[in-house]
C-alpha positions as CSV (number, residue, x, y, z in Angstrom):
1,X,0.0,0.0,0.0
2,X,1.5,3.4,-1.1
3,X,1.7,5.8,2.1
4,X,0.6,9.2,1.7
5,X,2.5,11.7,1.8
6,X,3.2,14.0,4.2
7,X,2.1,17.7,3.9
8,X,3.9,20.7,4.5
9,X,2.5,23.4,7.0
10,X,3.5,27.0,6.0
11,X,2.9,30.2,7.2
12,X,0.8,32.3,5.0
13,X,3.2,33.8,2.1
14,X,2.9,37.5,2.3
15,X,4.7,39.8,-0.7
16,X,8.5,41.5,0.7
17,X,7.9,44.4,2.6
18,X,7.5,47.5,0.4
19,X,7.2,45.9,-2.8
20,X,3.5,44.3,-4.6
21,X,5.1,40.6,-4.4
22,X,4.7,38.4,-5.5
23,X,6.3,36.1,-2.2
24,X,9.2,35.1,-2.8
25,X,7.7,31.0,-2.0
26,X,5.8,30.9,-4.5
27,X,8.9,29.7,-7.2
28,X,10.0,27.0,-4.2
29,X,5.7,25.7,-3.6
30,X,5.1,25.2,-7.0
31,X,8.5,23.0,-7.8
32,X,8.4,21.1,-4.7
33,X,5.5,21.7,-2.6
34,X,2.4,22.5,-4.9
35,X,-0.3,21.5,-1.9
36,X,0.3,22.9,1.6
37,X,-1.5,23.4,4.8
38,X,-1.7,26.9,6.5
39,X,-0.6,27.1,9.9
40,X,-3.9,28.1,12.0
41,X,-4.2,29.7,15.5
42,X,-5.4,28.1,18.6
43,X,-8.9,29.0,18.2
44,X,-8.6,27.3,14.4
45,X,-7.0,24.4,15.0
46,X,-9.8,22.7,13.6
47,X,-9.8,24.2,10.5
48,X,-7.6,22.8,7.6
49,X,-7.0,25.2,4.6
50,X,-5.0,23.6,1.4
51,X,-2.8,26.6,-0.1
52,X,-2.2,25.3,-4.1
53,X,0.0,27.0,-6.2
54,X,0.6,25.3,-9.9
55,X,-1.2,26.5,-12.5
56,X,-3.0,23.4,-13.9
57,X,-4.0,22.6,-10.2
58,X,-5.4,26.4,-9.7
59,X,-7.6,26.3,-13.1
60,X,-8.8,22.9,-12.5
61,X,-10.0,24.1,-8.8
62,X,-11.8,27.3,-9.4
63,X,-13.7,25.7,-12.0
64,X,-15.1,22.5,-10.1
65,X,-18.4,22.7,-8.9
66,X,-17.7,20.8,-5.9
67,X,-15.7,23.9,-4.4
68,X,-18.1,26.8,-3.0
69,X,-17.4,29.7,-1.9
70,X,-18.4,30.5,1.6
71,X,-19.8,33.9,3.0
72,X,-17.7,35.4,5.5
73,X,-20.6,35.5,8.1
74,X,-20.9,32.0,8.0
75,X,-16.8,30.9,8.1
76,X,-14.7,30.0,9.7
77,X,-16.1,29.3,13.0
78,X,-13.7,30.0,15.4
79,X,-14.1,28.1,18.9
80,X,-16.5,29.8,20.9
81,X,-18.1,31.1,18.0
82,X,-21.5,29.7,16.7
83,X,-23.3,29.5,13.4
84,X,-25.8,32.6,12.7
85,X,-29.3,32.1,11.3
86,X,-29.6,35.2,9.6
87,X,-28.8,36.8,6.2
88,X,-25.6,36.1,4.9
89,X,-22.6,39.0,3.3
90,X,-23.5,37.0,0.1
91,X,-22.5,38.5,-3.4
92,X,-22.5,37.2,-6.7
93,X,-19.3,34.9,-5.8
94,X,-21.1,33.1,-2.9
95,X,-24.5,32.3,-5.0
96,X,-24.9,29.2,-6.9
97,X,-27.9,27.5,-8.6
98,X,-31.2,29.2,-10.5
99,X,-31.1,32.5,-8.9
100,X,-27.5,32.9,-10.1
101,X,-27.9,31.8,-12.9
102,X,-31.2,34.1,-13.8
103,X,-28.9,37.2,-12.1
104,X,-26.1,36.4,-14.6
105,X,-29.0,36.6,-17.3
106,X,-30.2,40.0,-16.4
107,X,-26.7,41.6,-16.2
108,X,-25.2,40.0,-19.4
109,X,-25.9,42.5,-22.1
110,X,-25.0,45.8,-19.7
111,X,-21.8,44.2,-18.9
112,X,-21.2,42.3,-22.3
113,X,-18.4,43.5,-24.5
114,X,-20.7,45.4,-26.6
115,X,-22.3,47.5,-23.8
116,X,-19.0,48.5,-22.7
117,X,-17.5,49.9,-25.2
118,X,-20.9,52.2,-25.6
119,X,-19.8,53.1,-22.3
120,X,-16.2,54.0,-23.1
121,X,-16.8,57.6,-24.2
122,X,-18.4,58.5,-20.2
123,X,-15.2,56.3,-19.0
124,X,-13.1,59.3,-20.9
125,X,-14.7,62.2,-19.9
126,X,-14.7,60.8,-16.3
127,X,-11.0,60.3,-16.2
128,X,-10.3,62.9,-17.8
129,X,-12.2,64.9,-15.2
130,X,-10.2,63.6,-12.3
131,X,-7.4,64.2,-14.3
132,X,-7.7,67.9,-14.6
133,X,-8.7,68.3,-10.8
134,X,-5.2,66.3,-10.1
135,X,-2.9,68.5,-12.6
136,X,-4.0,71.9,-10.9
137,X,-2.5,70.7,-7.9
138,X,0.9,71.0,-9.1
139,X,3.8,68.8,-9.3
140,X,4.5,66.1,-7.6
141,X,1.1,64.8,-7.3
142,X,-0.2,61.9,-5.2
143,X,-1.3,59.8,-7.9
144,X,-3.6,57.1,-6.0
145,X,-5.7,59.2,-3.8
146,X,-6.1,61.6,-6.9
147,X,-6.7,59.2,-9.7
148,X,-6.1,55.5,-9.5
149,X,-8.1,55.3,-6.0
150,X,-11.2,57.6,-7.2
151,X,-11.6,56.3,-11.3
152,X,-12.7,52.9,-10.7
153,X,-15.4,53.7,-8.0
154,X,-16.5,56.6,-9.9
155,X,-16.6,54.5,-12.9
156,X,-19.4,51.8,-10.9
157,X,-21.1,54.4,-9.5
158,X,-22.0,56.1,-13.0
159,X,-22.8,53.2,-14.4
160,X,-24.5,51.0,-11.5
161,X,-26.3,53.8,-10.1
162,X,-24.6,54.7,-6.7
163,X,-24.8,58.4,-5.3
164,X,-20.6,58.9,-5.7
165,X,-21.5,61.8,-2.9
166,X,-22.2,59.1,-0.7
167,X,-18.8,57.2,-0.6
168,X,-17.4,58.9,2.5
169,X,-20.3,56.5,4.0
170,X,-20.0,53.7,2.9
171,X,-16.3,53.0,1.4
172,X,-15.2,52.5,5.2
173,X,-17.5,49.8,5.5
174,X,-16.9,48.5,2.0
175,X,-13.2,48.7,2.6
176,X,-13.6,46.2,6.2
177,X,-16.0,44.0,3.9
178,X,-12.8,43.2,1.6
179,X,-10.6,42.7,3.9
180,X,-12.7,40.3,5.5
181,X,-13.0,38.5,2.3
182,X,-9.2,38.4,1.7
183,X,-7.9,37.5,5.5
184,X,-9.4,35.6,7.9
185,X,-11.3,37.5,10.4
186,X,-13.8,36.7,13.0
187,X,-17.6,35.7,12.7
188,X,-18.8,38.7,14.7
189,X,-17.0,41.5,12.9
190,X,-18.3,39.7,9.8
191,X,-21.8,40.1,10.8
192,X,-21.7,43.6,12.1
193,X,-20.2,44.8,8.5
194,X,-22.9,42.7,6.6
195,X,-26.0,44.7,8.5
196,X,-24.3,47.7,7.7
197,X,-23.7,47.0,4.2
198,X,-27.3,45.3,3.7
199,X,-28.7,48.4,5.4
200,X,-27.1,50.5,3.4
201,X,-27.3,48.6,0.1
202,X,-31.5,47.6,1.2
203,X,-31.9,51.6,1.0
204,X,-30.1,52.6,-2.3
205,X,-32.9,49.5,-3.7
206,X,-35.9,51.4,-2.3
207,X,-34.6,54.8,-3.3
208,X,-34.3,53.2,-7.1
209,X,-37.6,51.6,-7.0
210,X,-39.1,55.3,-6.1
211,X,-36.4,57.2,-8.5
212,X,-35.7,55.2,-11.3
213,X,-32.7,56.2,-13.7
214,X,-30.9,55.3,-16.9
215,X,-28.6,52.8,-15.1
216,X,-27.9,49.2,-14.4
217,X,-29.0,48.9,-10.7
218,X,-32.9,50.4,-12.2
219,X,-32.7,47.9,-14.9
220,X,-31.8,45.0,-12.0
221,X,-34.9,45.9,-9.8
222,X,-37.4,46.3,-12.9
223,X,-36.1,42.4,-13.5
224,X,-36.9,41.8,-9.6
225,X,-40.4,43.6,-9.8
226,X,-41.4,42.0,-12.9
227,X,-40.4,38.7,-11.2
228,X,-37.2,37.3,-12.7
229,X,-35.2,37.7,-10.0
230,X,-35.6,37.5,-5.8
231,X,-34.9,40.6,-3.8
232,X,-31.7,38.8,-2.3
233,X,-30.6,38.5,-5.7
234,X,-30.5,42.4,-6.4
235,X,-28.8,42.9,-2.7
236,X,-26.3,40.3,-3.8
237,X,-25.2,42.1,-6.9
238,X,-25.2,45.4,-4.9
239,X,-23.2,44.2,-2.6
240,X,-21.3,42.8,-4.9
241,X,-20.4,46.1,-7.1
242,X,-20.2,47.9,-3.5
243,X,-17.8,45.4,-2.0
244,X,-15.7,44.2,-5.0
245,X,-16.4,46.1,-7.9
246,X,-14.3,48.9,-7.7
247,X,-11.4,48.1,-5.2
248,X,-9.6,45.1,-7.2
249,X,-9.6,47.3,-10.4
250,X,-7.8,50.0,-8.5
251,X,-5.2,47.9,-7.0
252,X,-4.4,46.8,-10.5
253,X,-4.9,50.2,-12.1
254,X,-2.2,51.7,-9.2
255,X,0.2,48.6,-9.5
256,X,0.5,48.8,-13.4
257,X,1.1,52.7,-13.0
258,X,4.4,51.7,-10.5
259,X,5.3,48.9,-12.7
260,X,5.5,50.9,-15.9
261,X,7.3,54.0,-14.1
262,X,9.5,51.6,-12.5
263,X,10.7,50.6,-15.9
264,X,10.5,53.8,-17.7
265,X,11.2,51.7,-21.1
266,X,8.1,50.3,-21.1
267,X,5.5,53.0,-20.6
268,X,7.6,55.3,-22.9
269,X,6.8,52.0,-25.5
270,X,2.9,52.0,-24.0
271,X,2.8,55.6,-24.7
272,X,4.6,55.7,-28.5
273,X,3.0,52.3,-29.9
274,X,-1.3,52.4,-28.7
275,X,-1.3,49.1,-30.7
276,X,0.1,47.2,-28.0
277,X,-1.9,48.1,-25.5
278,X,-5.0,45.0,-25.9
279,X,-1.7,42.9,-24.8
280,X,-0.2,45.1,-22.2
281,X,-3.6,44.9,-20.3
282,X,-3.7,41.2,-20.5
283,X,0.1,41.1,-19.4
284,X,-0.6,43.3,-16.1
285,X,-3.3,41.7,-15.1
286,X,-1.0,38.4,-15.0
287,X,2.0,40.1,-14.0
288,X,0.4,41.6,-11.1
289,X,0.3,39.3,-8.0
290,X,-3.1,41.2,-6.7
291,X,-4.8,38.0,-6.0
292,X,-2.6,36.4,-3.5
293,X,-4.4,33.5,-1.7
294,X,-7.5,36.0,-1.3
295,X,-9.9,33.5,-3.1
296,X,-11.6,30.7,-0.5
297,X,-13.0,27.8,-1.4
298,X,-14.8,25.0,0.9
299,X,-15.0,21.2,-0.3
300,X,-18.4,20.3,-0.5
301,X,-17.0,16.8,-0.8
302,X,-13.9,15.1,-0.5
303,X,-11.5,15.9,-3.9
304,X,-8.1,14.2,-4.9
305,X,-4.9,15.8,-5.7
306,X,-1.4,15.1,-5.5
307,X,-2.1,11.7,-3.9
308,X,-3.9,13.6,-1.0
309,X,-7.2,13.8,0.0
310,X,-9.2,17.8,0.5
311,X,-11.9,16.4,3.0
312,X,-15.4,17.7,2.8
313,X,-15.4,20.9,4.8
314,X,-11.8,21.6,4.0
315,X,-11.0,25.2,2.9
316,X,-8.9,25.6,-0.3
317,X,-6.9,28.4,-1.4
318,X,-6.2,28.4,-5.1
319,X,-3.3,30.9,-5.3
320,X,-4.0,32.7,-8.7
321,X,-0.9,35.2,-8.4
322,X,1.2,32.2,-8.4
323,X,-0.2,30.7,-10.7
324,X,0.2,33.4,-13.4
325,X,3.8,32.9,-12.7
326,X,4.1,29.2,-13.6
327,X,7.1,28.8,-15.5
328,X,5.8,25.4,-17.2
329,X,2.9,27.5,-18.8
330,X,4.5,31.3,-19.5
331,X,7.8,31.7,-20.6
332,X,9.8,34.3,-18.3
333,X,6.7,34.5,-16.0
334,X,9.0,37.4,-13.6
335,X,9.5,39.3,-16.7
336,X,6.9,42.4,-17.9
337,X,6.4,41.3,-21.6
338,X,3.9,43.8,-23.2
339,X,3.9,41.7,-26.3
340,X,3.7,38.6,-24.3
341,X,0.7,35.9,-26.6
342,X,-1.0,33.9,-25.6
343,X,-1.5,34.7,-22.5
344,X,-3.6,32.2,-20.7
345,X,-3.9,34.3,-17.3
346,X,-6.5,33.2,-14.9
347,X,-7.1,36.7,-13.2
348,X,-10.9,36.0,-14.5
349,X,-11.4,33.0,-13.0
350,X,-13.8,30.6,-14.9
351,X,-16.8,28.4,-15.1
352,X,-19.9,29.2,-13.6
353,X,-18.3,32.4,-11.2
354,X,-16.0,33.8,-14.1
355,X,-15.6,37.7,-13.2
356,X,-18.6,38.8,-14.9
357,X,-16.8,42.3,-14.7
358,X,-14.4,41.2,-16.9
359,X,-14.6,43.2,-20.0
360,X,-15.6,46.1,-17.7
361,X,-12.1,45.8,-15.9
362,X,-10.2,45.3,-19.0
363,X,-11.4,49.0,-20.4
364,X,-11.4,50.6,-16.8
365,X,-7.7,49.9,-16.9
366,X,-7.3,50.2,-20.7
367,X,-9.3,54.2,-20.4
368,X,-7.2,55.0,-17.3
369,X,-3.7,54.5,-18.6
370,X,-4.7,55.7,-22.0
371,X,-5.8,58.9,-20.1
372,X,-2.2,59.2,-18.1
373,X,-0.6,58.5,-21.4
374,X,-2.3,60.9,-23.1
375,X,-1.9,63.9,-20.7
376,X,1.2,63.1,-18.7
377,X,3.9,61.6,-21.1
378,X,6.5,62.5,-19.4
379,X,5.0,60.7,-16.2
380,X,7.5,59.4,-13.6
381,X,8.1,58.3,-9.9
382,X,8.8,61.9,-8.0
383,X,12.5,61.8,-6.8
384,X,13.5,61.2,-3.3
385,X,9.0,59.9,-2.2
386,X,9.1,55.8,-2.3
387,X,5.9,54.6,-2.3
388,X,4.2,53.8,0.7
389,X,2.8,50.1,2.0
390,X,0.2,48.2,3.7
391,X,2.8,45.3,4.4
392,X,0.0,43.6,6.5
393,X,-1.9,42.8,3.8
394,X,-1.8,40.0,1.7
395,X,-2.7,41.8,-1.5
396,X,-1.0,44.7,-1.9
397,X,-0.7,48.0,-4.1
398,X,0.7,51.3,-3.3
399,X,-1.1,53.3,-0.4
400,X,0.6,56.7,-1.9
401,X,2.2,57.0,-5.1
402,X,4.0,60.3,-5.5
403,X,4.9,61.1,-9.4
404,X,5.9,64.1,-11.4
405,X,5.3,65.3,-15.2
């Protein structure tokens, strides 16, 4: 009888200090060790999470149906903790079954390909808005809280329909929701974030329903009033554009800024050749280790791999930063390649919970560096002001970004 092998227990890899990442374990997991278990604390010792690293192992996981994701109200239990009966944080990434699927139906054409690039023209205007407001501030500017931080959400608010006046309310709130979702927090600050979010979130539904508007979340509750959808549903997707649908675009939007600057070469060949830029998207998104064990996924029954067994119940990170640095599937996978094709990232994700954001994200970023191409082409890191760092996070972009033009 062949023994099974022993597993690894790591500490959770976390990017250098004062860098993006990706952690520098990621090259040594994937060669030698490509399923580990995460060291837990005390009050988790019963909880086993599988951290998996190669690529083929990562696609073949966030596509199986037997992997759910779990709301952060409802895991992990920590001991002395206890299951809650009420609602759930659950966005579009925790949902499964009919009512997904009908959601996904009602937001397909206004986030299809085609609806987007209708949409590119306000995407201009608004950056180049922001734009103007940051240049009259004079040189060196602070690039994230005066661009890459405000774009994105301003972008989803226009189009979903959320008051942008309103974000001093309810980004904080937001903000603790994410970082809920990417670390592993406790049941009851879970819960008191969700009945602030479904609060809030319940309200912008009622407003709509009384003020109806040329936007996406008014065309989401005509669907639930006319019966194709469940009122969870539209608080799901709220939550979802509230929670998500602005804060992973800006963490890519302000790493590809400091990853072009930091090798002038390439955004001086970004800014003199526009042709490249369909690639340079797709090579920033996989260069960028944004999504660094942030995805959680529990067993709904027991799965194979590697000659081990992920029980039933079992969490499972599949590590999509690492991943997009597999050097079996993408040659030079450390190296920016703005030409690099194909380019079989899996940023996106796929099967039934692909990002259905995705073409949405792709011209958010694709408007935004346009715009700083356009009106700063000189654009640089200011001399003598690094970057500043949240090194306690697992995913990481810059917290400041002072540049110069």
């Amino acid at each position: 009888m062949t023994e099974t092998p022993l597993v690894p227990i790591i500490e959770m890899p976390f990017p250098p200090p004062g860098t993006m990442g990706p952690p520098e374990e990621y090259v040594r997991l994937r060669r030698s060790c490509p399923m580990a278990k995460l060291a837990m604390d005390a009050d988790m010792s019963d909880v086993t999470i599988w951290y998996v690293t190669r690529y083929a192992d990562v696609r073949a996981l966030i596509g199986d149906p037997r992997l759910v994701r779990p709301s952060i109200t409802e895991w992990p239990v920590r001991e002395g903790e206890h299951a809650d009966s009420g609602p759930g944080l659950v966005t579009m990434m925790e949902m499964d079954g009919a009512q997904h699927r009908a959601l996904r139906r009602v937001l397909a054409e206004a986030f299809s390909a085609r609806s987007v690039r209708r949409y590119q023209p306000r995407m201009r205007e608004l950056a180049a808005g922001l734009l103007d407001d940051f240049a009259k501030d004079g040189q060196p500017g602070e690039l994230i809280s005066g661009f890459a931080e405000p774009f994105p959400l301003l972008v989803v608010c226009d189009l979903v329909g959320i008051p942008y006046a309103e974000r001093e309310y309810f980004l904080p709130i937001a903000d603790t929701a994410l970082g809920a979702l990417s670390s592993i927090g406790t049941l009851e600050e879970a819960r008191e974030v969700n009945r602030q979010l479904r609060e809030y979130v319940t309200s912008l539904i009622a407003r709509k329903r009384r003020e109806p508007a040329d936007d996406v979340l008014t065309h989401v509750v005509s669907a639930c009033d006319r019966g194709e959808l469940t009122q969870d549903s539209v608080i799901a997707f709220l939550l979802s554009m509230v929670v998500a649908g602005y804060r992973t675009t800006t963490m890519f939007l302000a790493n590809s800024v400091l990853t072009l600057l930091s090798e002038p070469s390439q955004y001086i060949a970004l800014r003199d050749d526009r042709a490249l830029m369909p690639s340079a998207v797709e090579e920033l998104v996989r260069y960028i280790p944004v999504m660094n064990g942030v995805v959680v996924l529990l067993a709904t029954e027991d799965i194979s791999l590697h000659g081990q067994t992920i029980r039933a119940g079992d969490a499972v990170l599949p590590v999509l930063a690492a991943a997009n640095r597999d050097e079996t599937v993408f040659a030079d996978p450390d190296q920016l390649d703005l030409r690099r094709s194909p380019n079989p990232h899996l940023v996106f994700g796929r099967g039934e919970h692909n990002c259905f954001g995705s073409h949405l994200a792709r011209a958010e970023l694709t408007t935004a560096l346009e715009a700083l191409l356009d009106r700063f082409p000189y654009l640089r890191l200011a001399e003598g002001q690094d970057p500043t760092w949240d090194d306690e996070s697992p995913s990481k972009s810059p917290l400041t970004m002072p540049v110069s033009w």
